[in-house]
FIGU-21929 format. One record per residue: x, y, z of N, C-alpha, C, O, CB in turn; residue in three letters. Coordinates in steps of 0.001 Angstrom, whole numbers, always signed. Glycine has a CB too. Layout:
# FIGU-21929
<rec n_px="X" n_py="Y" n_pz="Z" ca_px="X" ca_py="Y" ca_pz="Z" c_px="X" c_py="Y" c_pz="Z" o_px="X" o_py="Y" o_pz="Z" cb_px="X" cb_py="Y" cb_pz="Z" sedo="Ala"/>
...
//
This chain:
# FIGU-21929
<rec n_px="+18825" n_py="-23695" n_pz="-21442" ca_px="+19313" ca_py="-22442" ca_pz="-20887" c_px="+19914" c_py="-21601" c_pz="-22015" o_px="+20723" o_py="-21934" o_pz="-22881" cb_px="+20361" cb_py="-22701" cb_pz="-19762" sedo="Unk"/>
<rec n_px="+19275" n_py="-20345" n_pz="-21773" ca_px="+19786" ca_py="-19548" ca_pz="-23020" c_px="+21245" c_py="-19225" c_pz="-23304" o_px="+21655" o_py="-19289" o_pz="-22145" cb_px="+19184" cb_py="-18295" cb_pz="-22993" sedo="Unk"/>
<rec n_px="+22191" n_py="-18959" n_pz="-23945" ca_px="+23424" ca_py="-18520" ca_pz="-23905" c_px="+23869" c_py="-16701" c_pz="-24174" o_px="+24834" o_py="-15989" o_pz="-23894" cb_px="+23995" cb_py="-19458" cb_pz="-24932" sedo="Unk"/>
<rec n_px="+22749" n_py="-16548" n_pz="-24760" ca_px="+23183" ca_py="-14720" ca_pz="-25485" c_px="+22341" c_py="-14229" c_pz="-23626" o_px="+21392" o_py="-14641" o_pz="-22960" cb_px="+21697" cb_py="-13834" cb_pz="-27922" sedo="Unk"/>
<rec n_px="+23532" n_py="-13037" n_pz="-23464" ca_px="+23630" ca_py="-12817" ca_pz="-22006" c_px="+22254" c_py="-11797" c_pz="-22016" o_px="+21561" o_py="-12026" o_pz="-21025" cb_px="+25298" cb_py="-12074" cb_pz="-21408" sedo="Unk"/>
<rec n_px="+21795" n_py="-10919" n_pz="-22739" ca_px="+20393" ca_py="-10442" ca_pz="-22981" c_px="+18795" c_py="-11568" c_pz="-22690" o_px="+17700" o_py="-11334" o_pz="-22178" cb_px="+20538" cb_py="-10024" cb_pz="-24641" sedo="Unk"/>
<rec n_px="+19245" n_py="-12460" n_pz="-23148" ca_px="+18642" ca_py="-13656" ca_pz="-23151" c_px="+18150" c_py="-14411" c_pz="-21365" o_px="+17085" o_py="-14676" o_pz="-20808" cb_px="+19813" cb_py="-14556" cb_pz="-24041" sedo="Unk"/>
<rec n_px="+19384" n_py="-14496" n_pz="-21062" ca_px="+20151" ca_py="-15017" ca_pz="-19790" c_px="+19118" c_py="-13730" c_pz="-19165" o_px="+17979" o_py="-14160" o_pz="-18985" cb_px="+22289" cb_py="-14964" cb_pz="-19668" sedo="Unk"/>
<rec n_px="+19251" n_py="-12468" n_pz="-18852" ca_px="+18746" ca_py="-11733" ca_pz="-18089" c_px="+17431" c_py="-11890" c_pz="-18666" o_px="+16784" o_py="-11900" o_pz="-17618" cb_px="+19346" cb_py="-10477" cb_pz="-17953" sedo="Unk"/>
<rec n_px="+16797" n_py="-11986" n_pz="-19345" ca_px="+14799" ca_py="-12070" ca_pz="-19616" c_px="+14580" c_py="-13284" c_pz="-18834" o_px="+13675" o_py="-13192" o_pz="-18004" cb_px="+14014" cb_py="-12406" cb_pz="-21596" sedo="Unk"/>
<rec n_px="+15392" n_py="-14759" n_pz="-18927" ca_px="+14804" ca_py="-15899" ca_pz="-18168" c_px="+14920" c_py="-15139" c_pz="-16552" o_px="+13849" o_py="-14929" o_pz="-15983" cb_px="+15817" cb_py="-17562" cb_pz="-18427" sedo="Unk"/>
<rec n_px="+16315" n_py="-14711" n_pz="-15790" ca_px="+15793" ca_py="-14147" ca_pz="-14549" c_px="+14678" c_py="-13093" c_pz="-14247" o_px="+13961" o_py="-13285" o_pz="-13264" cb_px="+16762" cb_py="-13682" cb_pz="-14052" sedo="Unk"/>
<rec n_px="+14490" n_py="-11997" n_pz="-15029" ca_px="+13564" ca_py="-11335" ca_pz="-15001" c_px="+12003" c_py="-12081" c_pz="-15461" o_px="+10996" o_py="-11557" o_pz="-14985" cb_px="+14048" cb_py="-10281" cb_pz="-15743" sedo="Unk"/>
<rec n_px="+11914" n_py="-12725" n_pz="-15950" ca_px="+10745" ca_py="-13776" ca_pz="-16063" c_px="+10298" c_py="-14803" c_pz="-14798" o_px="+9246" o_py="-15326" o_pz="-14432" cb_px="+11165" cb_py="-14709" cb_pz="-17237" sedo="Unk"/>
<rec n_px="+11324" n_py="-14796" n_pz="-14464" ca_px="+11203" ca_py="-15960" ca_pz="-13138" c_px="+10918" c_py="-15014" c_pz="-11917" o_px="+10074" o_py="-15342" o_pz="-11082" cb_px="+12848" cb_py="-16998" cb_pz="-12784" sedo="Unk"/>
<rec n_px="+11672" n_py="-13756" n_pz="-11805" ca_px="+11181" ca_py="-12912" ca_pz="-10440" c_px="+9646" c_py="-12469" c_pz="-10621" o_px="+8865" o_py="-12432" o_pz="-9671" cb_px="+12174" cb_py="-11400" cb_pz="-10195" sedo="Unk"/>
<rec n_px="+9268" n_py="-12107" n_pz="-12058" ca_px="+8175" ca_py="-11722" ca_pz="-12229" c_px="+7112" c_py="-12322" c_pz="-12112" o_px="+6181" o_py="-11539" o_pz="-11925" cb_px="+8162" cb_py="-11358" cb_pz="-13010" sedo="Unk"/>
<rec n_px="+6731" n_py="-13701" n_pz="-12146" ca_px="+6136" ca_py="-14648" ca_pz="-12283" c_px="+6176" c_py="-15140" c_pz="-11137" o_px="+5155" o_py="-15815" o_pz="-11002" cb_px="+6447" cb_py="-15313" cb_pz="-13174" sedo="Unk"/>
<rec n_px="+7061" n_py="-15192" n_pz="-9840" ca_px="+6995" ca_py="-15151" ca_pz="-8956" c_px="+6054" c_py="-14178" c_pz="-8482" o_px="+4937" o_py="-14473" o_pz="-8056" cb_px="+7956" cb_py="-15187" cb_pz="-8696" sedo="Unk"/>
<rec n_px="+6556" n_py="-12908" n_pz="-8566" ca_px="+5683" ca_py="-11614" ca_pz="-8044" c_px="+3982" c_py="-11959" c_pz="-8337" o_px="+3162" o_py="-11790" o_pz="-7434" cb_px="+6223" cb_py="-10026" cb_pz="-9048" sedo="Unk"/>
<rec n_px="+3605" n_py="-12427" n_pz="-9616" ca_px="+2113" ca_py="-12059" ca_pz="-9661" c_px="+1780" c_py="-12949" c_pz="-9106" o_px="+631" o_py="-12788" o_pz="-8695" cb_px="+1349" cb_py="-11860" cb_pz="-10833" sedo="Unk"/>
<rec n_px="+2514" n_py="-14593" n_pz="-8651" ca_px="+2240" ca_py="-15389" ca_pz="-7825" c_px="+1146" c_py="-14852" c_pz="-6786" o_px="-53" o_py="-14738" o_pz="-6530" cb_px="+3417" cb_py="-15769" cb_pz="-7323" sedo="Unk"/>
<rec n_px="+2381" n_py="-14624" n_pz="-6407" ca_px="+2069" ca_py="-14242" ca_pz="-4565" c_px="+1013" c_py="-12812" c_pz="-4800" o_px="+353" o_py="-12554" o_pz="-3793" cb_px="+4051" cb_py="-13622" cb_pz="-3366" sedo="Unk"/>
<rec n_px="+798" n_py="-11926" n_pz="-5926" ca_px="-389" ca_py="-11171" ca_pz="-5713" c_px="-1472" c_py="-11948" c_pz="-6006" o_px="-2491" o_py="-11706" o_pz="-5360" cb_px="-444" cb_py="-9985" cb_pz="-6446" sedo="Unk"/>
<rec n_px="-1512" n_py="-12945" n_pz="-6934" ca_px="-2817" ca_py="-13775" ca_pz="-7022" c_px="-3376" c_py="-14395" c_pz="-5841" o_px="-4560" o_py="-14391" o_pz="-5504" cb_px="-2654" cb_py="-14836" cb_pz="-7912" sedo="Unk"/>
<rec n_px="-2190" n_py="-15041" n_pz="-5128" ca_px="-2632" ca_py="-15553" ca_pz="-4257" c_px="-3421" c_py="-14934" c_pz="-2994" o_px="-4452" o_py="-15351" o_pz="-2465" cb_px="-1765" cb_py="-16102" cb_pz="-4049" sedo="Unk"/>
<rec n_px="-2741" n_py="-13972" n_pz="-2715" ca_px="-3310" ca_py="-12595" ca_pz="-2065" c_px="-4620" c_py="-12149" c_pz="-2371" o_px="-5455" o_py="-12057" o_pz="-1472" cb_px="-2511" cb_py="-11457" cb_pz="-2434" sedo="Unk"/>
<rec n_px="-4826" n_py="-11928" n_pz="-3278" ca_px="-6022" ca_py="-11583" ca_pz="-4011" c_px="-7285" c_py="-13004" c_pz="-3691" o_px="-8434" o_py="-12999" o_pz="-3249" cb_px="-5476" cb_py="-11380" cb_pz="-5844" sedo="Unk"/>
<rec n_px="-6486" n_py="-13949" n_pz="-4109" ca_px="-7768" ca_py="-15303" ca_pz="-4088" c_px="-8068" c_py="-14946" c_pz="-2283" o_px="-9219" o_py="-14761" o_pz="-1889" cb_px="-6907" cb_py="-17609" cb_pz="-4550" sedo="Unk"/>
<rec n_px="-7130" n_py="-14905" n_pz="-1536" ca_px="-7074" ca_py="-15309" ca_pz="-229" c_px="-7765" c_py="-13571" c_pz="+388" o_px="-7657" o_py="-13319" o_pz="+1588" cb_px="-5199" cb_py="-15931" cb_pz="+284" sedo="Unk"/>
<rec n_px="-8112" n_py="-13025" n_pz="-110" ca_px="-8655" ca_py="-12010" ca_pz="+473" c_px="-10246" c_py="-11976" c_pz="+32" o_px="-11062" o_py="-11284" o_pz="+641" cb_px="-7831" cb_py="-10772" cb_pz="+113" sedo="Unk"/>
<rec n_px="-10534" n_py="-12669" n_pz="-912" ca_px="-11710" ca_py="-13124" ca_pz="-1608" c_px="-12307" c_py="-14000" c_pz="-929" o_px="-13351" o_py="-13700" o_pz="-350" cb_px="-11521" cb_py="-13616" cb_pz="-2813" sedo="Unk"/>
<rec n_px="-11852" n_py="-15089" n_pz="-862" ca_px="-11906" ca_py="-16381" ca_pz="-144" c_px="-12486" c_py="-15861" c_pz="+1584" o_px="-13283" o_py="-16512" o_pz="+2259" cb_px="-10106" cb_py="-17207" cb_pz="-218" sedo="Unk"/>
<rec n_px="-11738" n_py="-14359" n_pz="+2062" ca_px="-11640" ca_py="-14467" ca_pz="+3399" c_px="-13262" c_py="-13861" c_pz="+3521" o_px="-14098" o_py="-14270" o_pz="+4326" cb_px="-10227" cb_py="-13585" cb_pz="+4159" sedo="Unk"/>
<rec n_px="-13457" n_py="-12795" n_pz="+2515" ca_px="-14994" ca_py="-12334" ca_pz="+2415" c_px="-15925" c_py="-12825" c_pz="+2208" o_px="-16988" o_py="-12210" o_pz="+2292" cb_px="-15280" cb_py="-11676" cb_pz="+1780" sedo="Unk"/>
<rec n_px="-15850" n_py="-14253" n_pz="+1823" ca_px="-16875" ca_py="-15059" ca_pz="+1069" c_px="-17187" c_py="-15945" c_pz="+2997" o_px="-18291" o_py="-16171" o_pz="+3493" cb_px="-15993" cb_py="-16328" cb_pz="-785" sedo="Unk"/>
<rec n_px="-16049" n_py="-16191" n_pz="+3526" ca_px="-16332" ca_py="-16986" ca_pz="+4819" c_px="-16668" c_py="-16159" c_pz="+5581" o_px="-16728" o_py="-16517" o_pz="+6758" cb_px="-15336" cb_py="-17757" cb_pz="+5433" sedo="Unk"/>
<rec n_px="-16991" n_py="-14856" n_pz="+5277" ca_px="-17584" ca_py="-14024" ca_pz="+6603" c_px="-19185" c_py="-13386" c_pz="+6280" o_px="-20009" o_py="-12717" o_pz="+6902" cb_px="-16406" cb_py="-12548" cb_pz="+6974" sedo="Unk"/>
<rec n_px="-19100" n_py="-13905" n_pz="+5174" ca_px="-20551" ca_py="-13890" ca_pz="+4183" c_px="-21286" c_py="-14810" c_pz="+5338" o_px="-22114" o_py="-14160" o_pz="+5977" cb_px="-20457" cb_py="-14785" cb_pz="+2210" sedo="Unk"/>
<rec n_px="-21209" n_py="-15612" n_pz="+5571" ca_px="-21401" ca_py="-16933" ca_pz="+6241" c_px="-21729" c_py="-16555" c_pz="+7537" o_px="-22777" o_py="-16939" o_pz="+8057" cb_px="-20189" cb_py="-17904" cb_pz="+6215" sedo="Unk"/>
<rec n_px="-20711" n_py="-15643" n_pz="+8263" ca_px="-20759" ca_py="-15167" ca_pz="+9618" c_px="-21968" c_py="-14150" c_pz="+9976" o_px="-22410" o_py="-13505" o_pz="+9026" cb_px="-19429" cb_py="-14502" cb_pz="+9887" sedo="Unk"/>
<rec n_px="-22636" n_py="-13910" n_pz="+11449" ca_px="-23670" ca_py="-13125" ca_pz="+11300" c_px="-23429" c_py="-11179" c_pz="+11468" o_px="-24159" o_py="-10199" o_pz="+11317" cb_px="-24635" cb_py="-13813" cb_pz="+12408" sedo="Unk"/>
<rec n_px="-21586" n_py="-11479" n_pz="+11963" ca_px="-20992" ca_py="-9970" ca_pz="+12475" c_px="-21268" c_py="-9318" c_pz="+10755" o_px="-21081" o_py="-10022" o_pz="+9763" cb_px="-18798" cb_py="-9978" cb_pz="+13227" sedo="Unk"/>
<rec n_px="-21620" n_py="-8226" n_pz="+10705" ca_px="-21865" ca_py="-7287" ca_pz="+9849" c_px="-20585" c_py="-6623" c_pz="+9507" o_px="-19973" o_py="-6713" o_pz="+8442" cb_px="-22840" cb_py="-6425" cb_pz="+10342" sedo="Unk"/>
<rec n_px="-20280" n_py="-5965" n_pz="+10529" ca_px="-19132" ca_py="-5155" ca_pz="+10722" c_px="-18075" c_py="-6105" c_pz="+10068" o_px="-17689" o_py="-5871" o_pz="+8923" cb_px="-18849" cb_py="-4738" cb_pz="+12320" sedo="Unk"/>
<rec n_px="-17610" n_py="-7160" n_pz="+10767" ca_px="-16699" ca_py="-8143" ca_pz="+10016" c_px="-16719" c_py="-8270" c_pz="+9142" o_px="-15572" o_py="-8441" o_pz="+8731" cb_px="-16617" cb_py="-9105" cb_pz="+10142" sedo="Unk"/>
<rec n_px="-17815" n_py="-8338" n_pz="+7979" ca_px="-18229" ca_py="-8787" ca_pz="+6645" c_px="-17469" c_py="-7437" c_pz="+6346" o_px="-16251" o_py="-7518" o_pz="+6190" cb_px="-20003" cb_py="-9109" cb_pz="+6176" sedo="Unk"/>
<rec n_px="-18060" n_py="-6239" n_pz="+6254" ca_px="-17834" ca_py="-5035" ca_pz="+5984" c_px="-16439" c_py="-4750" c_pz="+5799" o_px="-16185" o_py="-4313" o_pz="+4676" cb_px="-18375" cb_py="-4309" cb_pz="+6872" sedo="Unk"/>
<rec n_px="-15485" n_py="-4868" n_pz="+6557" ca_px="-14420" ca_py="-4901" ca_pz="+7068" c_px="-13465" c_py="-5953" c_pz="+5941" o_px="-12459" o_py="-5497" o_pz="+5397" cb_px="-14667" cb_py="-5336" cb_pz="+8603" sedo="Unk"/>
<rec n_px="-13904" n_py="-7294" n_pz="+5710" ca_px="-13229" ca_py="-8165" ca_pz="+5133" c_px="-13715" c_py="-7947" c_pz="+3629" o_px="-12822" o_py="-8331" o_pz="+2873" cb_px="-13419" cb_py="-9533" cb_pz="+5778" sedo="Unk"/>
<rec n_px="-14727" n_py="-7505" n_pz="+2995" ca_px="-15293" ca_py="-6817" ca_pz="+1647" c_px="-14015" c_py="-5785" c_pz="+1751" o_px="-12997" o_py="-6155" o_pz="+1165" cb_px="-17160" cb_py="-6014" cb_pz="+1678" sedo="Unk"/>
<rec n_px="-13986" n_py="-4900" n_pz="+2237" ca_px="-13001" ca_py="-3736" ca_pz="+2457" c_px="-11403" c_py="-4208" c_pz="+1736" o_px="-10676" o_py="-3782" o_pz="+838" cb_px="-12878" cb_py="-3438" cb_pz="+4327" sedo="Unk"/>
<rec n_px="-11387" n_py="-5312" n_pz="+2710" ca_px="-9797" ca_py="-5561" ca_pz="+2166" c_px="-9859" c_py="-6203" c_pz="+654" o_px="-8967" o_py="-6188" o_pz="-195" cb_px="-8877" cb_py="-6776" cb_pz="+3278" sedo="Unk"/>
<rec n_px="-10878" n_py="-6642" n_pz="+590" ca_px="-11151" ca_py="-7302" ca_pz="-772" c_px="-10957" c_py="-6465" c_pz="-1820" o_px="-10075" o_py="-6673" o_pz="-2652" cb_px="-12479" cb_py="-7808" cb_pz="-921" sedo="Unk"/>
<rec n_px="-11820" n_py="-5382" n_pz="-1867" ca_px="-11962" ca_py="-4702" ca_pz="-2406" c_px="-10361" c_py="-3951" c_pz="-2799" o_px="-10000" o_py="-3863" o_pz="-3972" cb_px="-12988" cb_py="-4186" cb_pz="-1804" sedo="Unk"/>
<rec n_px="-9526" n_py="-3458" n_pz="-1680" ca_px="-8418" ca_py="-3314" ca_pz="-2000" c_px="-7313" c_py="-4234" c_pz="-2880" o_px="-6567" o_py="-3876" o_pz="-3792" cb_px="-8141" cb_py="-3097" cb_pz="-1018" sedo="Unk"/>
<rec n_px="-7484" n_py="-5491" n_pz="-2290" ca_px="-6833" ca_py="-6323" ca_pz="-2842" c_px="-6959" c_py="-6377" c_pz="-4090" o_px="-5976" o_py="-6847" o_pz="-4663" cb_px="-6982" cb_py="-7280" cb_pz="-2399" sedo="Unk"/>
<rec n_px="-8152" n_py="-5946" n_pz="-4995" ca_px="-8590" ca_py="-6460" ca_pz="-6251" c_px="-7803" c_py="-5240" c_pz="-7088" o_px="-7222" o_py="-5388" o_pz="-8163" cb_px="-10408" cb_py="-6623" cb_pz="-6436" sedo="Unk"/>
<rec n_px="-7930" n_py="-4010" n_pz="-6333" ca_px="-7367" ca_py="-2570" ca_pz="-6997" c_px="-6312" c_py="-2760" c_pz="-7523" o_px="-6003" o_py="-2716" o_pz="-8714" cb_px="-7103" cb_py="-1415" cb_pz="-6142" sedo="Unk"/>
<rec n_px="-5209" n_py="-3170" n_pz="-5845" ca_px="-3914" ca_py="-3669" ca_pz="-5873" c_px="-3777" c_py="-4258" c_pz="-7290" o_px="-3453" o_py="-3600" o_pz="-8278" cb_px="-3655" cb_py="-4702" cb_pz="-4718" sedo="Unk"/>
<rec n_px="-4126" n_py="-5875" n_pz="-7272" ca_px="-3829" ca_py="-6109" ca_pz="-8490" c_px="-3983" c_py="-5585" c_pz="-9868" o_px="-3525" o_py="-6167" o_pz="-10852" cb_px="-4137" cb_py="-6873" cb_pz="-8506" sedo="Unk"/>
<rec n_px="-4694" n_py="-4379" n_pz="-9915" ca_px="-5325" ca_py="-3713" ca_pz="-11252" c_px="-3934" c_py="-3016" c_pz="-11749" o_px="-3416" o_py="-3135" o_pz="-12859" cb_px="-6787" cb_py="-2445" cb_pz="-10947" sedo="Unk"/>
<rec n_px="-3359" n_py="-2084" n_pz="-10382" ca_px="-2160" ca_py="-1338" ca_pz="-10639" c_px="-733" c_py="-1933" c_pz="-10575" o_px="+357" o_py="-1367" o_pz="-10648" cb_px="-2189" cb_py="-335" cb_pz="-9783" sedo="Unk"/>
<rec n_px="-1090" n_py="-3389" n_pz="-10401" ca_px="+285" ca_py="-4406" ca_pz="-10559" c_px="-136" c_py="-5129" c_pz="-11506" o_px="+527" o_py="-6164" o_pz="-11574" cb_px="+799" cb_py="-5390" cb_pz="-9309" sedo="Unk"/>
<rec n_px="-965" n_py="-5059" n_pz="-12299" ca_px="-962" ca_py="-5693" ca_pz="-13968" c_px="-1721" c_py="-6990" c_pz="-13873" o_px="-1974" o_py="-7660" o_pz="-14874" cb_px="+747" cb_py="-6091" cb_pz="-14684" sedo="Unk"/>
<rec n_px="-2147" n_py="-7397" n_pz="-12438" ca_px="-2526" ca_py="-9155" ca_pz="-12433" c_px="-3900" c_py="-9033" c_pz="-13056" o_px="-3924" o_py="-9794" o_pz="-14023" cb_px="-2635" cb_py="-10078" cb_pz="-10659" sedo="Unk"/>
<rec n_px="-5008" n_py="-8428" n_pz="-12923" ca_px="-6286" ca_py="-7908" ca_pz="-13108" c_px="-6503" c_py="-6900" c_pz="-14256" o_px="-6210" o_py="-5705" o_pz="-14222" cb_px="-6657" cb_py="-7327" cb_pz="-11907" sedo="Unk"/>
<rec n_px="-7108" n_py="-7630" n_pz="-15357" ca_px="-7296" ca_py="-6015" ca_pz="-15979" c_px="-8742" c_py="-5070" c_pz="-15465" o_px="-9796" o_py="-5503" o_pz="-15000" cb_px="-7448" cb_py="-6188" cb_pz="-17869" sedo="Unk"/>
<rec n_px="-8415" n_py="-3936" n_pz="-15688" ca_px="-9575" ca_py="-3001" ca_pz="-14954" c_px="-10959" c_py="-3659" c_pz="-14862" o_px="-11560" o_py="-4032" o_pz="-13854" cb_px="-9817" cb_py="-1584" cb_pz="-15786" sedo="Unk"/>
<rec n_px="-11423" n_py="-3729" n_pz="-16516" ca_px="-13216" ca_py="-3865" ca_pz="-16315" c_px="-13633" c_py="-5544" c_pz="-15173" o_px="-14529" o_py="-5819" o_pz="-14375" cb_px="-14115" cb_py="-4180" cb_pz="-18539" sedo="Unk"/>
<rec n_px="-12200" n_py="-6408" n_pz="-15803" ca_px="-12321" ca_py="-8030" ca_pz="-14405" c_px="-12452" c_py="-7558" c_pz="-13162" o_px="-13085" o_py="-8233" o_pz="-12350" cb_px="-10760" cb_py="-9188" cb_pz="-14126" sedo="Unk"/>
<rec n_px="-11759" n_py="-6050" n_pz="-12701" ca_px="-11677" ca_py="-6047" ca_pz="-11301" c_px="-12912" c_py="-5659" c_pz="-11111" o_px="-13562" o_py="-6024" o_pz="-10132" cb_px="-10647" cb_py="-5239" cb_pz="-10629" sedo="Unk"/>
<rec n_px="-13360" n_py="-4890" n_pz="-12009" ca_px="-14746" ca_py="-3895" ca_pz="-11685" c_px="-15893" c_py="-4684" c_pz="-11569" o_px="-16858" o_py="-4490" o_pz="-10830" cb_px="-15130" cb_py="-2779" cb_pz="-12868" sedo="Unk"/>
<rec n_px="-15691" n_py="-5653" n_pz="-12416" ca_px="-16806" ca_py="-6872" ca_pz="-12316" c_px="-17200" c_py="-7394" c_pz="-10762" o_px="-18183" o_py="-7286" o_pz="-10029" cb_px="-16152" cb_py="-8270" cb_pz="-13159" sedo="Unk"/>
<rec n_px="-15775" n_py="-8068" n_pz="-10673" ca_px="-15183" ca_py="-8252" ca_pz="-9339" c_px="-16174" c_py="-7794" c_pz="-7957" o_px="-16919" o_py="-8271" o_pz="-7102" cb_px="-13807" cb_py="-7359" cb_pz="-9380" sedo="Unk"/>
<rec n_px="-15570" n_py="-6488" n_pz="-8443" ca_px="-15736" ca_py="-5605" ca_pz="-7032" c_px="-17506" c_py="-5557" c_pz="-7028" o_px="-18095" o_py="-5912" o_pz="-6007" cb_px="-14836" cb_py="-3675" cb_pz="-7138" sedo="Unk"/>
<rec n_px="-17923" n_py="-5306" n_pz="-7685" ca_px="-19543" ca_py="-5430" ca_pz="-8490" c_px="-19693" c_py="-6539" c_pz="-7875" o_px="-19858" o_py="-6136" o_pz="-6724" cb_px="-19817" cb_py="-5551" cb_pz="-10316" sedo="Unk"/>
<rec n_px="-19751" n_py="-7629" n_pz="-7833" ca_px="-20137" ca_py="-8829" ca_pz="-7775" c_px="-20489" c_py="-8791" c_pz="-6093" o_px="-21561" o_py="-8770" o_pz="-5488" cb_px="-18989" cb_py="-9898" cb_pz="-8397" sedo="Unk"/>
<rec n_px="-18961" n_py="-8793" n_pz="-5604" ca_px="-18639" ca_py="-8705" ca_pz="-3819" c_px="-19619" c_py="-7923" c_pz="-3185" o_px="-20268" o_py="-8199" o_pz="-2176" cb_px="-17146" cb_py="-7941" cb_pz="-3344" sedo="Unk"/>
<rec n_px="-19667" n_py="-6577" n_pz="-4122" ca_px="-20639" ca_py="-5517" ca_pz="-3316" c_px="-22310" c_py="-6122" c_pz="-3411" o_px="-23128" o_py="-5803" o_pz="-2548" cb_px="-20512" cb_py="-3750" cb_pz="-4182" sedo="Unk"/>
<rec n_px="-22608" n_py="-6868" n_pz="-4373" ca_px="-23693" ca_py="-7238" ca_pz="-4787" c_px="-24032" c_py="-8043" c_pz="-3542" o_px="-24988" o_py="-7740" o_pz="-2829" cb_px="-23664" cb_py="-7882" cb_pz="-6132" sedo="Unk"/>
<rec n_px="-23256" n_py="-9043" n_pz="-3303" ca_px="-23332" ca_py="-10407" ca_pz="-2024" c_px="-23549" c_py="-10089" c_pz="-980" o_px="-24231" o_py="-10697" o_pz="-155" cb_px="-22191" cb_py="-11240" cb_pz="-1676" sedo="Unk"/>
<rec n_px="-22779" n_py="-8679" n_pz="-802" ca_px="-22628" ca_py="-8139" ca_pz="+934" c_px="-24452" c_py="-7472" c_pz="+827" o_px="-25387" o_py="-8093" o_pz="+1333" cb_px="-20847" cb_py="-6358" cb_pz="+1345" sedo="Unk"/>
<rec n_px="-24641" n_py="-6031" n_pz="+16" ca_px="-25532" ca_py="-5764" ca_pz="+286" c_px="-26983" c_py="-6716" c_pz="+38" o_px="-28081" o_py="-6305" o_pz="+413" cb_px="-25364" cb_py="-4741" cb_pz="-145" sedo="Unk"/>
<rec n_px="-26794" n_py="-8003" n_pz="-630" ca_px="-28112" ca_py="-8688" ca_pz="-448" c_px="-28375" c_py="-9285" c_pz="+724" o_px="-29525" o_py="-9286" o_pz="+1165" cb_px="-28313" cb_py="-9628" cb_pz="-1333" sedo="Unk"/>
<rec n_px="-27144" n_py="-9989" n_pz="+1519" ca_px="-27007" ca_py="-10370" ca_pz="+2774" c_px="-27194" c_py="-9052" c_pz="+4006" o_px="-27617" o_py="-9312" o_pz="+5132" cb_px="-25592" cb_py="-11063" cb_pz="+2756" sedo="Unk"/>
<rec n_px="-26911" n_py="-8023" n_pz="+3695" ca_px="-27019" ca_py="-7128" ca_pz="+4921" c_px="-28786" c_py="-6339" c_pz="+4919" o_px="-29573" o_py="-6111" o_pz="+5837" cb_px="-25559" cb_py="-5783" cb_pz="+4747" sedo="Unk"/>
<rec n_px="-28856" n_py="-6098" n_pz="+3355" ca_px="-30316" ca_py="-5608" ca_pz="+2801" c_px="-31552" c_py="-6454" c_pz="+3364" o_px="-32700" o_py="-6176" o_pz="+3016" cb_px="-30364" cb_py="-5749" cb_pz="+1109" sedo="Unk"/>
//
């Protein structure tokens, strides 16, 4: 444990932060995860719908630092690729 009180405040600010991208990663996997199981499903609309949030989710993380841009773009590229070969 650090002692210089500058110090002391980077370990809490390290620990809330690291928390934070936690829970956006996880968000992110779990909104991925939710499009990939509706890939599976025959509702269209649903697929559509759960790509949608995906797609947000991935942004989200771009403008909260978890994702850098061209990963998300890949990303989003990829998702859109799956949906329209399955709906095409």
């Amino acid at each position: 444990m650090p002692n210089i009180k500058s110090a002391i405040k980077r370990v809490k600010t390290t620990r809330k932060r690291t928390l934070r991208n936690a829970r956006l990663k996880s968000a992110l996997r779990t909104a991925i995860r939710k499009f990939e199981r509706a890939l599976e499903s025959t509702n269209q609309e649903e697929t559509r719908q759960t790509l949608q949030r995906a797609l947000v989710a991935i942004d989200k993380a771009v403008t909260k630092g978890i994702l850098h841009k061209n990963a998300a773009a890949r990303k989003k590229s990829r998702l859109t690729r799956r949906f329209n070969k399955q709906v095409g």
